[in-house]
Residue, then its C-alpha position, 0 to 999 in steps of 0.5 A: x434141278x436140270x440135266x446137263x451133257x458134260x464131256x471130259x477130256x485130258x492132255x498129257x494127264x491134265x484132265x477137265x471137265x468141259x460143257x458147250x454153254x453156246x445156249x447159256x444154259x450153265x451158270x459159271x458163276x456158281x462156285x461151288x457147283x464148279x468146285x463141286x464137278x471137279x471133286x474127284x470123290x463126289x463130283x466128275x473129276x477134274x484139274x479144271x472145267x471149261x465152257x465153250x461159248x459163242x464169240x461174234x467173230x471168232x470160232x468160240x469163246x473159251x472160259x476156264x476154270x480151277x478146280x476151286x471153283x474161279x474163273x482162272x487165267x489161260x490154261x494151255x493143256x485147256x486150250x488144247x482139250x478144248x480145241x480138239x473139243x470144238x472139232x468134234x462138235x463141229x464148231x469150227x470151220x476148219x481143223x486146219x486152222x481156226x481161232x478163239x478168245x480166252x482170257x489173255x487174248x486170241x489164240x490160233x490153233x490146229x488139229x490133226x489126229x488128235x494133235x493139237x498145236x496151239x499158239x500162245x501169247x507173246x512173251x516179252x516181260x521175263x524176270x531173270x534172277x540168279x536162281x529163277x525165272x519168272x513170266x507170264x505165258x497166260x498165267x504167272x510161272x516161276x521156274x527154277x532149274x534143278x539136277x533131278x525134278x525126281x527128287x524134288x518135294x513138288x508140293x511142299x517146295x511148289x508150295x512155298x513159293x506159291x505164298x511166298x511173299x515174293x508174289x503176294x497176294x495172288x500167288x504164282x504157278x511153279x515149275x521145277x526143270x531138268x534138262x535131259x539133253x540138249x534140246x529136252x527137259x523134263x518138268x513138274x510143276x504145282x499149280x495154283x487154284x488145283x494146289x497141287x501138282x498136275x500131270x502136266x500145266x501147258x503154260x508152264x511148259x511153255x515157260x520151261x522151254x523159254x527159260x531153257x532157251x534162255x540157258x540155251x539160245x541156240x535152240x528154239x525148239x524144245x521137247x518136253x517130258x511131263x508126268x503125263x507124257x510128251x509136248x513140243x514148245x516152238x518159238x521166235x525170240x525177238x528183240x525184246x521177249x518172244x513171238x510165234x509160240x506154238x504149244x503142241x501134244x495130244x488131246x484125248x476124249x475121254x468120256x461124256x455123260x449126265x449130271x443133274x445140277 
């Protein structure tokens, strides 16, 4: 047994656990210790945990992880939290501008007093069905559009959906929308791995605002209202999908401690 400095962090209510593993000293393969870290009764607690690593050429390599204990697909709020993260630990040049790998590819990013902008991936392959969305913004997400996300059964109906067999057999992210005004929506979202509903899933809303756009295509910025506060999507449509997606809102430090695993 060892002693390992963990930090957690959270964006909009999106909590995680993160450890800087540049030594390599924590073990992401492990299962069921992740599962157990982000336990919120006998763990630390948390919607995920993430590793900051070393990566040859960019500032550092992010790994995320569900709170199941896998290795997950891009988690925006994460990237966000882990961003601000490597600012204060002094892994990255510059606030004003710096680079890292995820799973889905290289993302840029800045900071300014505790904001985080972070760009995501482009997004060029959507479905669009009578009554849903569907796109892949570093991880799979429907999205449906209803009058009042107040009044929706998030969890059951998310749910549904998620092992439907529309998206057997790895399941999908759901995300339920409201428009509040023009150029604002409110969302709540079920995301897999957690299996449940978070404060906020920033890949989500990244796909949220597309799909508003896509109802809306006058705008191209859009404010969004989650359960744990307030983010801001921007984006460049194109010919064929869209570019320059930027994902931007707080991320806060939480608190850092020991834990013998």
């Amino acid at each position: 047994m060892s002693m390992i400095d963990f930090y957690k962090y959270q964006g909009t209510g999106n909590d995680f656990v993160i450890i800087d593993n540049r030594n390599n000293q924590f073990n992401g393969d492990d299962v069921s210790l992740i599962n157990h870290l982000c336990d919120r009764h006998f763990g630390i607690g948390g919607d995920g945990l993430m590793l900051l690593e070393s990566h040859p050429e960019l500032d550092f390599t992010m790994r995320y992880f569900n709170s199941d204990g896998r290795e997950a697909s891009m988690c925006g709020n994460g990237g966000r939290c882990i961003a601000a993260f490597a600012v204060h630990m002094n892994v990255v040049k510059s606030p004003e501008s710096f680079s890292f790998m995820a799973v889905d590819g290289e993302h840029h990013a800045t900071y300014n007093d505790g904001i985080v902008n972070l760009k995501m991936i482009s997004v060029n392959d959507i479905k669009k069905a009578d009554n849903y969305t569907f796109m892949n913004t570093g991880s799979p997400h429907h999205v449906c559009f209803i009058n009042d996300v107040d009044d929706v059964n998030v969890v059951q109906e998310g749910k549904e959906i998620r092992y439907s067999e529309l998206y057997a057999p790895d399941g999908t992210n759901v995300n339920f929308v409201q428009f509040d005004s023009e150029n604002q929506i409110k969302v709540r979202t079920y995301e897999r791995g957690v299996e449940d509903e978070t404060f906020a899933c920033g890949t989500g809303v990244v796909a949220s605002a597309i799909s508003a756009h896509l109802l809306k295509p006058e705008y191209t910025h859009f404010k969004v209202d989650v359960l744990g506060g307030k983010l801001e999507v921007t984006m460049k449509p194109n010919e064929i999908g869209f570019d320059d997606v930027w994902l931007k809102g707080p991320a806060t430090f939480v608190f850092k401690g020991k834990i013998e695993i």
